[in-house]
C-alpha positions in Angstrom: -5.1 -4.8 8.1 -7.8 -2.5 5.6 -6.3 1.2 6.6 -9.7 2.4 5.4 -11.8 1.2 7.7 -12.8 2.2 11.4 -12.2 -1.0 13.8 -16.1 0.0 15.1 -17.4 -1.0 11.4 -15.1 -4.2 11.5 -17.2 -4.7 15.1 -20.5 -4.2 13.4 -19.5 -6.3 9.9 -18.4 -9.1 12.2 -20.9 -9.2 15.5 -23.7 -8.8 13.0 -23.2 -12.3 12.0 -23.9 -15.6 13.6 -21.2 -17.3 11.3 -18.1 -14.9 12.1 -18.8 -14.8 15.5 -18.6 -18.9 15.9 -15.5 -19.1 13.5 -13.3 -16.5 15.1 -14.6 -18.7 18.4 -13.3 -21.5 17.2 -9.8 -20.5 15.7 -9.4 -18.6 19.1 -9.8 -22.3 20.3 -7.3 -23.0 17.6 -9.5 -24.8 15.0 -7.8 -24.0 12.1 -8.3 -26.2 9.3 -11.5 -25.7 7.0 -12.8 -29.2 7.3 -12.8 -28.6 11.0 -14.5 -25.6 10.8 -17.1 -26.8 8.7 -17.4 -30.0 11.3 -18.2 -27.2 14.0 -20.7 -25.7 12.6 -23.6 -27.5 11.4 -25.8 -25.7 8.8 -22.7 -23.8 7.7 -21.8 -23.9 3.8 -18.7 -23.7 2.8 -19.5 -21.1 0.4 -20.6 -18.6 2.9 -17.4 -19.7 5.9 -14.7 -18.9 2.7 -16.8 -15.8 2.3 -16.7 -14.3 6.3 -12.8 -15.9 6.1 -11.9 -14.1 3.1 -14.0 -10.7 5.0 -11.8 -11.7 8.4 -8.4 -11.5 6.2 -9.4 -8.4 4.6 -9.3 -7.0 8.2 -6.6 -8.4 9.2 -8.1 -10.3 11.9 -7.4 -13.8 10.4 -4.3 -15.4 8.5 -4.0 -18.2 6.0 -1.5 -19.9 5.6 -1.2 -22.8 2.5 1.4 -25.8 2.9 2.5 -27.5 -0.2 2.8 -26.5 -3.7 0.6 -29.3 -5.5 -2.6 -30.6 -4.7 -2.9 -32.3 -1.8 -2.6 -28.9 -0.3 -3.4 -28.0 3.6 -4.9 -24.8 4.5 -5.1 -23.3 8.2 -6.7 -20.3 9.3 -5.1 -18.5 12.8 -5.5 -15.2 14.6 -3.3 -12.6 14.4 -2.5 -10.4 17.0 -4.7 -8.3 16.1 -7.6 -10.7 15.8 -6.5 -11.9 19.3 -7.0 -8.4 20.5 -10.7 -8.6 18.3 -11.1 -11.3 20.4 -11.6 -9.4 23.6 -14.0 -7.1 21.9 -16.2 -10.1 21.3 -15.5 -11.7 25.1 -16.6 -8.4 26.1 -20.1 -8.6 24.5 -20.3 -12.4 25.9 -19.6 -11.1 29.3 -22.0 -8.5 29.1 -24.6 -10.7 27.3 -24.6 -13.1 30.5 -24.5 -10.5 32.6 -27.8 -9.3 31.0 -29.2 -13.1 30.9 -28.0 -13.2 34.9 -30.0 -10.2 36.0 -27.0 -8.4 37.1 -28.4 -5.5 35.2 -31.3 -4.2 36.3 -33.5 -2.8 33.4 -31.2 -4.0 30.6 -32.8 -5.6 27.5 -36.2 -4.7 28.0 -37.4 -2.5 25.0 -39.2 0.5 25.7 
């Protein structure tokens, strides 16, 4: 994991896009290979899901892992335990966003 970073601006670097959000969904649901990924997410490059990977392995939130020594190689991407702690960070904001969709807080949302 980056030492030089606060886990609240990992929070906002990752939450703040539509892409990291849906990947680290779908390795929590252990998708881990890239064509996989890409498969799950129409409209995503693979230019941009290497870039929030690489981003998510800076921050020690994602491993990769490379089998083989010549081409054909396989790549997999998995949580660590750290990103599985991430993880309920970004369950948390679900829970609260359906709470907010549900009406179960009164007031919430509405801008002012």
């Amino acid at each position: 994991m980056v030492q030089n970073i606060s886990v609240a601006s990992m929070v906002e670097s990752i939450i703040g896009c539509k892409w990291s959000v849906r990947l680290l969904r779908l390795l929590a649901d252990r998708v881990s290979r890239p064509s996989a990924l890409l498969r799950a997410c129409p409209g995503l490059s693979a230019k941009v899901m290497n870039e929030r990977l690489k981003k998510m392995i800076r921050f020690g939130i994602v491993r990769r892992t490379v089998f083989g020594e010549k081409p054909p190689i396989e790549v997999e991407y998995v949580l660590t335990p750290f990103g599985r702690r991430f993880m309920g960070i970004l369950d948390e904001v679900h829970r609260l966003q359906e709470a907010i969709d549900n009406g179960a807080i009164p007031g919430s949302g509405e801008v002012q």
